[in-house]
TIVEXVO-545700 format. One record per atom (N, C-alpha, C): residue in three letters; x, y, z. Coordinates in steps of 0.02 Angstrom, whole numbers, padded with zeros to 5 digits, always signed. Last residue first. Layout:
% residues N
alaXYZ ...
***
This chain:
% residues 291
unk+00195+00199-00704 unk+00229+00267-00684 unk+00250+00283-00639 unk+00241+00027-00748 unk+00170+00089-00737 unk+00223+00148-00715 unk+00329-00014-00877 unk+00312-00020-00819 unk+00265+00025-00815 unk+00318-00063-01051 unk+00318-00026-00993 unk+00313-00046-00935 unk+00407-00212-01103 unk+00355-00150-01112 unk+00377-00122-01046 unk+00522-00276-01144 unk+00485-00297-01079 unk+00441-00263-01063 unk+00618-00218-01237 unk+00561-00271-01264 unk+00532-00314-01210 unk+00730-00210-01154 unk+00724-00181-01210 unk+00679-00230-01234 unk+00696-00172-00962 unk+00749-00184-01003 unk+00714-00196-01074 unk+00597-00100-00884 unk+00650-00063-00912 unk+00672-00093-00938 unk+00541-00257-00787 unk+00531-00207-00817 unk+00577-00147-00824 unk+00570-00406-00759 unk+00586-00374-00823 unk+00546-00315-00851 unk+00509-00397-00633 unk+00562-00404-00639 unk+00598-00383-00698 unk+00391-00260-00583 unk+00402-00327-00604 unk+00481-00339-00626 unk+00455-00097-00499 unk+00390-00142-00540 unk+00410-00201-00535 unk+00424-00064-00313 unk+00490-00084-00362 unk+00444-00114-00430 unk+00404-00006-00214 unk+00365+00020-00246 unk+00389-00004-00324 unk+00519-00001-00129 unk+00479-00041-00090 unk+00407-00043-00154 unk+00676+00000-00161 unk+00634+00038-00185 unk+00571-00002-00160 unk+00801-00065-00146 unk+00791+00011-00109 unk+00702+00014-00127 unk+00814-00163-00234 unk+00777-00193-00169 unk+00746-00108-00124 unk+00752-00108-00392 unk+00812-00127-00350 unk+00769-00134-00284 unk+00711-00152-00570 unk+00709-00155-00501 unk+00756-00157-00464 unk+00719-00020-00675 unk+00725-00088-00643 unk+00720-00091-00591 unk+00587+00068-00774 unk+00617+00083-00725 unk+00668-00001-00726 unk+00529+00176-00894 unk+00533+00105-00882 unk+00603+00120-00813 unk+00417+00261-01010 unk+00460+00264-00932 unk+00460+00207-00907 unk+00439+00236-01174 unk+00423+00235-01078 unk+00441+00237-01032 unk+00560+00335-01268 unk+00517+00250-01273 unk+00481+00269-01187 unk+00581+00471-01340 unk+00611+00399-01371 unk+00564+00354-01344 unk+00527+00542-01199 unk+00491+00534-01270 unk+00521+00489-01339 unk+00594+00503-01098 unk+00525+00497-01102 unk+00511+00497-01164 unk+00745+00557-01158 unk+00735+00494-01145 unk+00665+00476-01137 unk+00715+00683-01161 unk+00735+00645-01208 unk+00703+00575-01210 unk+00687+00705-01012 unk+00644+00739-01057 unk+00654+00679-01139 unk+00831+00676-00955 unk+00739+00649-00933 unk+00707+00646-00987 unk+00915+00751-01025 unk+00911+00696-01046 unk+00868+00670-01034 unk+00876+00897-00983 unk+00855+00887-01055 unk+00861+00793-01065 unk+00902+00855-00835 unk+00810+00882-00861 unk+00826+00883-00956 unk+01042+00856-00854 unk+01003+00814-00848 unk+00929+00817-00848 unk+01083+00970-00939 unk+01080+00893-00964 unk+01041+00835-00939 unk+01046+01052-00845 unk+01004+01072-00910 unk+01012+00987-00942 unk+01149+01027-00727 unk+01058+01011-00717 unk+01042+01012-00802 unk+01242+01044-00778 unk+01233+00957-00746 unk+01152+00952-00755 unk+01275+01155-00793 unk+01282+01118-00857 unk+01246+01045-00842 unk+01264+01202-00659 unk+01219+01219-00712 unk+01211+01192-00760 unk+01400+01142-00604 unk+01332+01124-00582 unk+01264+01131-00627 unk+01475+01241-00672 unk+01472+01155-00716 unk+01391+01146-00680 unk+01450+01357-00610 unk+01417+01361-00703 unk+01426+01288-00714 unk+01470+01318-00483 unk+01398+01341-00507 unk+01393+01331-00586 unk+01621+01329-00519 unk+01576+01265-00490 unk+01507+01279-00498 unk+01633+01469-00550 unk+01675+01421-00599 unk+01607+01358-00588 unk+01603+01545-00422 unk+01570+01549-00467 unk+01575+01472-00545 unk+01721+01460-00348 unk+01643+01442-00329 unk+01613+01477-00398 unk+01841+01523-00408 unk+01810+01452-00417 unk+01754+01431-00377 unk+01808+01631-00381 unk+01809+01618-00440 unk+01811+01538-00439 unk+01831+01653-00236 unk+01766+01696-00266 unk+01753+01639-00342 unk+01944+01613-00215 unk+01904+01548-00203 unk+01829+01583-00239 unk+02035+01683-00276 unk+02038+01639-00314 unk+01978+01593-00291 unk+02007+01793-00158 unk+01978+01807-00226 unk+01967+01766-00288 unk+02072+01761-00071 unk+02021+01745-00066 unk+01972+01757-00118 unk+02230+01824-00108 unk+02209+01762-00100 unk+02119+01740-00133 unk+02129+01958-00159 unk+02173+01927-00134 unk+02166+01870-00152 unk+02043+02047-00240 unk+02006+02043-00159 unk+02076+01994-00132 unk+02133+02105-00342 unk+02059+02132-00313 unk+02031+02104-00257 unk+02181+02010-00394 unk+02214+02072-00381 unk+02169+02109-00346 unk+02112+01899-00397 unk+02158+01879-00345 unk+02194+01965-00336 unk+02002+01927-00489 unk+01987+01920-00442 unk+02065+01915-00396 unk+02108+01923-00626 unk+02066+01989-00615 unk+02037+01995-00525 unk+02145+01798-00602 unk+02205+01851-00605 unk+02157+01912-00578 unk+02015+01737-00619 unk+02074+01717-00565 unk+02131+01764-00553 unk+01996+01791-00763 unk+01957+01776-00693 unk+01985+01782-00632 unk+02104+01736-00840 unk+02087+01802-00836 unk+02055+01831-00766 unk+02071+01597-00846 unk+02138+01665-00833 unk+02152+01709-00789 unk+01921+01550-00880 unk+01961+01577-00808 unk+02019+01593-00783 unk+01910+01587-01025 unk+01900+01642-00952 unk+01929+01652-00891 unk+01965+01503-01088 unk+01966+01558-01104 unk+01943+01596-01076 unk+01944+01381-01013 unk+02008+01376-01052 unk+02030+01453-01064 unk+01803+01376-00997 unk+01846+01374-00933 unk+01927+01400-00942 unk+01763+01337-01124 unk+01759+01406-01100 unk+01797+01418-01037 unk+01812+01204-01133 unk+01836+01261-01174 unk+01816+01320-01160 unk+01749+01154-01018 unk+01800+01155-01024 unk+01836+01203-01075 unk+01614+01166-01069 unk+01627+01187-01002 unk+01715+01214-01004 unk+01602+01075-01153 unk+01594+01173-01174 unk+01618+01187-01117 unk+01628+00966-01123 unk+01659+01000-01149 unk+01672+01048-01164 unk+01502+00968-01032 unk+01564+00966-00998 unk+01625+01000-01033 unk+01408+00954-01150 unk+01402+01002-01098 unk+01480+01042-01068 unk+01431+00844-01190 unk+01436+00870-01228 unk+01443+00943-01196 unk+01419+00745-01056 unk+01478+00735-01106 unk+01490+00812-01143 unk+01282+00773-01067 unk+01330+00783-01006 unk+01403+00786-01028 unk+01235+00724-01152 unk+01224+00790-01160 unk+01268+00809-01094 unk+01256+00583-01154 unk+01288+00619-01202 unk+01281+00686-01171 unk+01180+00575-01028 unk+01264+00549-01024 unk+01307+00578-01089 unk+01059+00596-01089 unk+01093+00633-01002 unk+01160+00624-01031 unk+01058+00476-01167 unk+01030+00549-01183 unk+01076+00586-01147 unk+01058+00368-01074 unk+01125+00379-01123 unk+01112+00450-01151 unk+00973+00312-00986 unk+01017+00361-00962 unk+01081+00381-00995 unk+00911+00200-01022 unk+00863+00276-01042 unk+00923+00308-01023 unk+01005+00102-01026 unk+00993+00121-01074 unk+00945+00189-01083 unk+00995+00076-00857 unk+01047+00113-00909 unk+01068+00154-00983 unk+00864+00098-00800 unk+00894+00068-00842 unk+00936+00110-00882 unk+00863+00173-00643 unk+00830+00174-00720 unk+00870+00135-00747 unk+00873+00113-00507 unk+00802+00132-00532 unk+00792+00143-00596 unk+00990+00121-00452 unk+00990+00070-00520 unk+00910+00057-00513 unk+00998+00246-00374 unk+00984+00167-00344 unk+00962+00101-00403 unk+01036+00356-00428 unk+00972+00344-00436 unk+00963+00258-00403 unk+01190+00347-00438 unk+01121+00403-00368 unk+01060+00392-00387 unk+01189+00250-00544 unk+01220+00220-00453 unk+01177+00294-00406 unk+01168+00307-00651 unk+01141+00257-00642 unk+01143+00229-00569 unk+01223+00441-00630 unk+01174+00459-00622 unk+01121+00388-00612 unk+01366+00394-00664 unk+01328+00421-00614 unk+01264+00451-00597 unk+01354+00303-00778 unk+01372+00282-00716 unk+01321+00317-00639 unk+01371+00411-00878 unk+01347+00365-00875 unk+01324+00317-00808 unk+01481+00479-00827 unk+01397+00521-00824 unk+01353+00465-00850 unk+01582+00396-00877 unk+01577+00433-00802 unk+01504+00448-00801 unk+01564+00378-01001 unk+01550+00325-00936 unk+01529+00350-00882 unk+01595+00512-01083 unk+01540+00468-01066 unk+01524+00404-01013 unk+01733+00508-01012 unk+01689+00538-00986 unk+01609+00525-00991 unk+01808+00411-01093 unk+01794+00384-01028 unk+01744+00452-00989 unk+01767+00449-01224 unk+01726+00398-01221 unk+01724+00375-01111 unk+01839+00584-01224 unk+01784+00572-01223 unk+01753+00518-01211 unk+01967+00505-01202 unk+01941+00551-01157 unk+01862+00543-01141 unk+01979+00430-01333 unk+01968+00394-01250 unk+01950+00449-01191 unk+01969+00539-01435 unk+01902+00503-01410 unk+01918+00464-01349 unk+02086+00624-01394 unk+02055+00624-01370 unk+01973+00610-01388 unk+02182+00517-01418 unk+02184+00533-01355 unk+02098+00572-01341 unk+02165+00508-01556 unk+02130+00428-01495 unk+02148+00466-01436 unk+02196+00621-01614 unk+02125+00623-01604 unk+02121+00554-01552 unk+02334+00660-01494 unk+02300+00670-01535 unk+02245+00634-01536 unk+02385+00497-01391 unk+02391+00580-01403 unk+02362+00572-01466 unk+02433+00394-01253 unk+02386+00429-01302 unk+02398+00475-01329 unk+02496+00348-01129 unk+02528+00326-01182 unk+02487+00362-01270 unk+02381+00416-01061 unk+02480+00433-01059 unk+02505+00406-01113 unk+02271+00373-01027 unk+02292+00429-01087 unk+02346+00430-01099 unk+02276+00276-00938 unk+02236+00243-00996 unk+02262+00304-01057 unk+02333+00374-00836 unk+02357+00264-00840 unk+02332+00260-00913 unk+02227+00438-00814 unk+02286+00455-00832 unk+02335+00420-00872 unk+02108+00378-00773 unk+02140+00390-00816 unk+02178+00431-00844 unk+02111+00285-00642 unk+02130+00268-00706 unk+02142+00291-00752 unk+02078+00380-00559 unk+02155+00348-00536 unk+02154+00321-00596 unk+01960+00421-00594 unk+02024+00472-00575 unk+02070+00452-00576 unk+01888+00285-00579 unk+01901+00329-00637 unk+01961+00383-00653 unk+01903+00275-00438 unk+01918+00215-00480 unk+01942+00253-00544 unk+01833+00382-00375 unk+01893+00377-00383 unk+01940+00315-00419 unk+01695+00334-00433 unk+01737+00414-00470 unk+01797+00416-00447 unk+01695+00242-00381 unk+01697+00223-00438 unk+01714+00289-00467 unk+01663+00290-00232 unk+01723+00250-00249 unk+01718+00234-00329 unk+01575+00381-00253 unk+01616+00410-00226 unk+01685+00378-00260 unk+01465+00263-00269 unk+01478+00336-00336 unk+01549+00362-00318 unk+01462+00225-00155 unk+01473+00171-00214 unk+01495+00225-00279 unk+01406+00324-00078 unk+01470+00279-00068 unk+01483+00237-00135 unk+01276+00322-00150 unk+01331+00368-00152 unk+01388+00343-00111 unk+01225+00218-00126 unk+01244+00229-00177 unk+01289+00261-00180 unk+01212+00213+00014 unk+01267+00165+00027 unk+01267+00182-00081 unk+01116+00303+00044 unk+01172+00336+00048 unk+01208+00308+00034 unk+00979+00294+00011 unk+01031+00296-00052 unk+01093+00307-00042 unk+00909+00286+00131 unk+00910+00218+00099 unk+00958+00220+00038 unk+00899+00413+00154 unk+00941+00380+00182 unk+00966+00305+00148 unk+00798+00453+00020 unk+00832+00487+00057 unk+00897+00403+00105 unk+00721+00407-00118 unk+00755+00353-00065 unk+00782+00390+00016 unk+00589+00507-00193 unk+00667+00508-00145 unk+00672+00442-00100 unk+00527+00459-00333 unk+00530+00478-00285 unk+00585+00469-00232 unk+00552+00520-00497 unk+00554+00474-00457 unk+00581+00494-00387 unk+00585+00605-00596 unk+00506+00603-00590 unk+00506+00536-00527 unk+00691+00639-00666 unk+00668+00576-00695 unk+00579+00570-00648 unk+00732+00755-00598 unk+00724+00764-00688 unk+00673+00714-00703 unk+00736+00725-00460 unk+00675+00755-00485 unk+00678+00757-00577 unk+00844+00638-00463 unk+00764+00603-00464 unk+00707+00661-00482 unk+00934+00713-00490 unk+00915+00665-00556 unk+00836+00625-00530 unk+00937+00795-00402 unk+00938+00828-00454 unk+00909+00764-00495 unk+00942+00717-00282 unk+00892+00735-00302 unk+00874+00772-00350 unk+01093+00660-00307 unk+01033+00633-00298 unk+00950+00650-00324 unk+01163+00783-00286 unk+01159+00746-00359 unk+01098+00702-00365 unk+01145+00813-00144 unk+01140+00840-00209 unk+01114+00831-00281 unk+01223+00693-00134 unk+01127+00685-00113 unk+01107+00722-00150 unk+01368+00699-00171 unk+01304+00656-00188 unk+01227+00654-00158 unk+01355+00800-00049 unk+01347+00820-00126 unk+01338+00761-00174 unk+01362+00749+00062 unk+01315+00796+00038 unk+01305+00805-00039 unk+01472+00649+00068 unk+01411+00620+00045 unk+01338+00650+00027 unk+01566+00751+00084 unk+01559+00716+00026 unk+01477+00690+00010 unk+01567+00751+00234 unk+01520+00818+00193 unk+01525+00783+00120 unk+01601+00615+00261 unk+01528+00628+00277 unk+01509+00672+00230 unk+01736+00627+00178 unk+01675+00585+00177 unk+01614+00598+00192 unk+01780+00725+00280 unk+01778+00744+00220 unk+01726+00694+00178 unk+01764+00651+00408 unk+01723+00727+00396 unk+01728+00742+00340 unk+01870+00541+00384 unk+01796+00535+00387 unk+01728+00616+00372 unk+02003+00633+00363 unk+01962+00601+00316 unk+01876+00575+00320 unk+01998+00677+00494 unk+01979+00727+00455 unk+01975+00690+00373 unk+02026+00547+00584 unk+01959+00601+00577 unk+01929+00656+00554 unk+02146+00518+00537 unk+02081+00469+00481 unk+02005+00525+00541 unk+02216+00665+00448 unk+02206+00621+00480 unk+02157+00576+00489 unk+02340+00780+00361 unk+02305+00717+00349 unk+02314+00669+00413 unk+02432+00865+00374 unk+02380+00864+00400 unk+02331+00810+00407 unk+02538+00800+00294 unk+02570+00802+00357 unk+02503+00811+00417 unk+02485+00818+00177 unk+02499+00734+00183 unk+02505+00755+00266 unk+02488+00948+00167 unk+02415+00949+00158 unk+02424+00856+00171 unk+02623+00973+00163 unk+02578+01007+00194 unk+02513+00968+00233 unk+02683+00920+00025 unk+02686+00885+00104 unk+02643+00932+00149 unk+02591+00999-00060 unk+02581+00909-00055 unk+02616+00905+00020 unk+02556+01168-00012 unk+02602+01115-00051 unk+02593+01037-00046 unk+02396+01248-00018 unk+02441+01224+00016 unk+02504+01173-00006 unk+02336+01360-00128 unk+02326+01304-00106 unk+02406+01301-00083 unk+02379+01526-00149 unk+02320+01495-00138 unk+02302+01417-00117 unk+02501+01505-00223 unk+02497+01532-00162 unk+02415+01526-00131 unk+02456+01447-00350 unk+02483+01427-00320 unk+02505+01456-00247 unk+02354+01559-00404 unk+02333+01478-00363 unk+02388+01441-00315 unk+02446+01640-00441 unk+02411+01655-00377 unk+02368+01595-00348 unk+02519+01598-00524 unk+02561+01614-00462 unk+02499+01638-00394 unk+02423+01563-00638 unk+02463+01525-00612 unk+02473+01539-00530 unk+02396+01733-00636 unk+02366+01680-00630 unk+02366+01623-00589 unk+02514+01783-00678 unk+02498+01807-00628 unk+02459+01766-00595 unk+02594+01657-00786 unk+02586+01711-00761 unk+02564+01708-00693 unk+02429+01543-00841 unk+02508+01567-00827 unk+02523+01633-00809 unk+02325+01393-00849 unk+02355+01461-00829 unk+02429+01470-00819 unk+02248+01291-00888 unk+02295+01308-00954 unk+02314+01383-00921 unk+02158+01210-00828 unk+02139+01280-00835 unk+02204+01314-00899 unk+02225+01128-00795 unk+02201+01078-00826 unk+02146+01143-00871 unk+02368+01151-00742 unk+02360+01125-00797 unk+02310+01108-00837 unk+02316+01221-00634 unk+02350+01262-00675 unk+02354+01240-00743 unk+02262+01098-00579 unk+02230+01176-00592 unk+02227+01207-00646 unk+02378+01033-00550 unk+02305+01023-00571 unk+02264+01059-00606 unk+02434+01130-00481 unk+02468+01102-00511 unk+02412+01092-00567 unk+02342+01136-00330 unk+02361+01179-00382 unk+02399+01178-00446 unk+02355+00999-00284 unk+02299+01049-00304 unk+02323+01095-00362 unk+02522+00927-00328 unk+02470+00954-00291 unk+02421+00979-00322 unk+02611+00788-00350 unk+02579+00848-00397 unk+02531+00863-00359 unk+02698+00693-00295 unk+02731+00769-00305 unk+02682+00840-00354 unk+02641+00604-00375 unk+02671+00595-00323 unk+02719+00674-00328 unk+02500+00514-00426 unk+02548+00593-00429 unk+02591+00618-00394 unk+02494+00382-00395 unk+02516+00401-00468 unk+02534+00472-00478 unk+02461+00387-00241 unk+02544+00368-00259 unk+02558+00399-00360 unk+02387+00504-00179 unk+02389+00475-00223 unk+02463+00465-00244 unk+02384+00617-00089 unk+02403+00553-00066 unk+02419+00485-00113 unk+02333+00731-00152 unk+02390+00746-00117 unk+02407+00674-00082 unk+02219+00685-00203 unk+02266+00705-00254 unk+02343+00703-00221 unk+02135+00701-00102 unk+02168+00626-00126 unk+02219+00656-00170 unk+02127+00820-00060 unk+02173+00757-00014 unk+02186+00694-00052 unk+02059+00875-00145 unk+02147+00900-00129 unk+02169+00841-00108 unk+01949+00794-00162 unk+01982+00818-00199 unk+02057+00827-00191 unk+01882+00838-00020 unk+01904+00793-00034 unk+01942+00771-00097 unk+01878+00978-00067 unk+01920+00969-00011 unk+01944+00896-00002 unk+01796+00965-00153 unk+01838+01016-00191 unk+01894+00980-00142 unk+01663+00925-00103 unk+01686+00884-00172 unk+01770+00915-00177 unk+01632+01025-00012 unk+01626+00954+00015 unk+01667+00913-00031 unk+01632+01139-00063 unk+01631+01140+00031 unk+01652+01070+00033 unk+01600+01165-00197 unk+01668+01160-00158 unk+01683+01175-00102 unk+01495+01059-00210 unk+01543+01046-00227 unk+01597+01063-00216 unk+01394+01155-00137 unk+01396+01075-00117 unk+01487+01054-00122 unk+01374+01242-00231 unk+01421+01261-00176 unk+01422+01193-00119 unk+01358+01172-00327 unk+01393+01206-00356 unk+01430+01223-00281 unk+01213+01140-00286 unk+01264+01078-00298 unk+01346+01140-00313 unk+01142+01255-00275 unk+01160+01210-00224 unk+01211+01154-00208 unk+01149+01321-00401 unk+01172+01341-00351 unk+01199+01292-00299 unk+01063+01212-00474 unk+01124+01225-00484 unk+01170+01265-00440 unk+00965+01232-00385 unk+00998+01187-00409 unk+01042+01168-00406 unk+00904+01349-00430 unk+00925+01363-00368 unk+00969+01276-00359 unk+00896+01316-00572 unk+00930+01393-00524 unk+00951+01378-00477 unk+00809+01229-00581 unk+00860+01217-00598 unk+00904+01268-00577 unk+00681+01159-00528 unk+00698+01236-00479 unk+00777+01225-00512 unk+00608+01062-00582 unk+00654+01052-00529 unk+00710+01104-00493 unk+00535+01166-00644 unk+00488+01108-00615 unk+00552+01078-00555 unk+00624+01210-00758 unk+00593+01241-00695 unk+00571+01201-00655 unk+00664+01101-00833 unk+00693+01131-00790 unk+00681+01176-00722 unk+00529+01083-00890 unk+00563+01008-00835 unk+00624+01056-00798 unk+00528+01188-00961 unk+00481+01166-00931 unk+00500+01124-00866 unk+00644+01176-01042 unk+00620+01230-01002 unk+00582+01228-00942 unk+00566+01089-01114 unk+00656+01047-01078 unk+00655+01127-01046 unk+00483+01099-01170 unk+00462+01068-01134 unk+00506+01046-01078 unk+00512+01198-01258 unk+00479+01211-01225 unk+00459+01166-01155 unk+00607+01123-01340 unk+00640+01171-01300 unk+00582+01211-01255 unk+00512+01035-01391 unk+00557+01016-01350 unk+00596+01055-01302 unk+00449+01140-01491 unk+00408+01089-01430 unk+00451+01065-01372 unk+00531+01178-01560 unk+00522+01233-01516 unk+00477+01190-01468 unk+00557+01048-01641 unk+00598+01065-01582 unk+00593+01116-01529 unk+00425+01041-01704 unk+00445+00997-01635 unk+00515+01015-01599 unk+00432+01148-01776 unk+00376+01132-01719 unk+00407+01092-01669 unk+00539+01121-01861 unk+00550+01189-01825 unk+00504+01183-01769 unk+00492+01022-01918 unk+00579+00993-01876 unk+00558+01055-01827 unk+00346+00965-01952 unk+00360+01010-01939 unk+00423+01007-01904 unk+00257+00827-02046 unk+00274+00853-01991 unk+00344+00904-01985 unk+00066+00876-02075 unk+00137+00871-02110 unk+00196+00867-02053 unk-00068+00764-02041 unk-00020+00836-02053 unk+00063+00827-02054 unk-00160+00675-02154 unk-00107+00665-02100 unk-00055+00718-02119 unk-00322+00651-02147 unk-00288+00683-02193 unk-00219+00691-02152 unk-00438+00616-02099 unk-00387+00541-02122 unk-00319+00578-02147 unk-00552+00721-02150 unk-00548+00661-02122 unk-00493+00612-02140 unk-00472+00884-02197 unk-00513+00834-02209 unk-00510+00771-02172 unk-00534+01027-02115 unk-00504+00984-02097 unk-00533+00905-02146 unk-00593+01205-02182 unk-00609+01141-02166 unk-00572+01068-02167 unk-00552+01343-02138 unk-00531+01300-02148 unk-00565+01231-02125 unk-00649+01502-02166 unk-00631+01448-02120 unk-00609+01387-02160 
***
């Protein structure tokens, strides 16, 4: 038997503490049912996120002649059979302008605002904070319009860009984005500064997303559209929307997780919150708040 000496300070271990972390970012995942989650937001996204999507794209004066599918094609890098089958798959710009009405914009809004709730409770359960439910909806209006603030800007901000500044402004305007959003569905309950972990790993996530998106969904879309039709491109882009949804949750239960163990759980105050701490609590040398 090993006898422990008094005062004697153990060594510390990179391989311990990260299998600690990946135990614990496992842990926080389950705890907010990240499966079924991810599922939820994934098909949130293209009942409610996907449709409002087309329409703006299809009204938007900076694309003026560039539809859904266009988008797609470009942003998926498809060609061929591929290509030709999204594009018979979504409807042409005057189509989809000629349908356009303000009571089928409001219904796209309303189901919109499902999937910010979605999002909602994905980040309150990572962060351990309790549901605003109704009281958050005027966030998610506020998320809605600052993701189309973003959409419409950057294009405007890359065009004149290319190579590596093209793409750190990418990157740097995607870090915002996930920056942002998770600060406005949480009712500016966390301080911005715990929510940079999330925002990188969201960042970092997204990108894998995208380079694997680059080299599957081709193939995907071709393989599914010969095989069930048309309806075969929507098989594949609901599966497509589940795997980002998935990327959303692991970043965000790994950025919670992060972020608790860098410094306290520190919150700010907003009026939503009836349970709100002291005024300078979360910001950088105002200690903790309570839990």
């Amino acid at each position: 038997m090993k006898l422990s000496v008094p005062g004697r300070v153990q060594r510390f271990s990179p391989i311990a503490a990260f299998a600690d972390l990946i135990r614990d970012w496992i842990g926080r995942f389950v705890a907010v049912q990240g499966v079924d989650r991810a599922m939820a937001i994934g098909a949130q996204a293209y009942t409610a996120l996907f449709p409002l999507l087309i329409v703006y794209i299809s009204i938007s004066p900076l694309k003026s002649g560039r539809s859904m599918s266009q988008m797609l094609i470009d942003r998926l890098e498809l060609d061929g059979a591929a290509a030709a089958s999204v594009r018979q798959a979504f409807a042409p710009v005057g189509a989809v302008q000629s349908g356009i009405t303000v009571l089928s914009v409001a219904l796209l809004l309303f189901s919109g605002l499902s999937f910010t709730r979605g999002l909602q409770r994905l980040y309150e359960g990572a962060f351990s904070l309790p549901t605003l439910g109704v009281k958050n909806t005027k966030w998610g209006v506020l998320w809605l319009a600052a993701v189309t603030v973003l959409v419409t800007l950057r294009p405007m901000v890359l065009g004149g860009l290319s190579g590596h500044l093209e793409t750190i402004m990418s990157l740097l305007i995607s870090g915002l984005l996930w920056l942002v959003t998770p600060y406005l569905l949480l009712g500016r309950r966390v301080y911005w500064l715990r929510l940079a972990p999330l925002a990188v790993l969201s960042v970092i996530g997204m990108t894998g997303v995208g380079i694997w998106s680059v080299l599957w969904m081709p193939h995907t879309i071709a393989a599914s559209a010969d095989q069930f039709g048309v309806i075969g491109i929507g098989f594949a882009l609901l599966t497509w929307m589940v795997a980002v949804a998935g990327v959303l949750v692991v970043a965000a239960t790994g950025g919670a997780l992060i972020s608790d163990r860098i410094g306290p759980r520190q919150t700010t105050v907003t009026p939503d919150d009836p349970e709100a701490p002291p005024a300078d609590a979360g910001r950088p040398g105002a200690g903790a708040s309570r839990r």
